[in-house]
N, C-alpha and C positions, 0 to 999 in steps of 0.2 A: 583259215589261210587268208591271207594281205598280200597284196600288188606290192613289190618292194622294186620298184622303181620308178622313174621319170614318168613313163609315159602313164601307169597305174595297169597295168598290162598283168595280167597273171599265164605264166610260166606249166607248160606241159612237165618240166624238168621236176619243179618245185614240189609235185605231186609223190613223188618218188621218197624223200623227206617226210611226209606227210604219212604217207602208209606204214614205212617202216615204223615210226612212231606209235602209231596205232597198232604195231603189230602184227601187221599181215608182212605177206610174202610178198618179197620183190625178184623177178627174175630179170635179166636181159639178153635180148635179140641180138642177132649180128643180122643186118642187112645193108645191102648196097645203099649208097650216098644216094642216086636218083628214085630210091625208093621211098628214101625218110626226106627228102627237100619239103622243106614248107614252102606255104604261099603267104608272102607278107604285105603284100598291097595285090593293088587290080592289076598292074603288070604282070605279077604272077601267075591270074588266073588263066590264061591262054596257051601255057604249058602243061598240060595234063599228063600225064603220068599215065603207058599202056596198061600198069597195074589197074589203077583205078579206073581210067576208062573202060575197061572191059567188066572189072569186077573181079578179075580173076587174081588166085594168090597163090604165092609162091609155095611148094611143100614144104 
């Protein structure tokens, strides 16, 4: 797997691509937007997420 872009940045999505290929199983989740938000710079970081601050996850 190659960084296919600008910055050379490798991609969570791209992974997805990569398994299927190989042949295993892909499933997907439905969860809430504030659960999946990434953190993209240090701005980001001081929004935490009650999910992960606690640890605790959804059933």
């Amino acid at each position: 797997m190659e960084p296919d872009n600008s910055q050379g940045e490798y991609y969570l999505t791209d992974v997805v691509s990569v398994l299927v290929a190989a042949g295993h199983r892909v499933d997907a989740h439905l969860a809430a937007a504030e659960e999946t938000a990434g953190v993209n710079d240090r701005a980001n970081l001081p929004r935490p997420k009650p999910s992960c601050a606690t640890g605790r996850t959804r059933p």
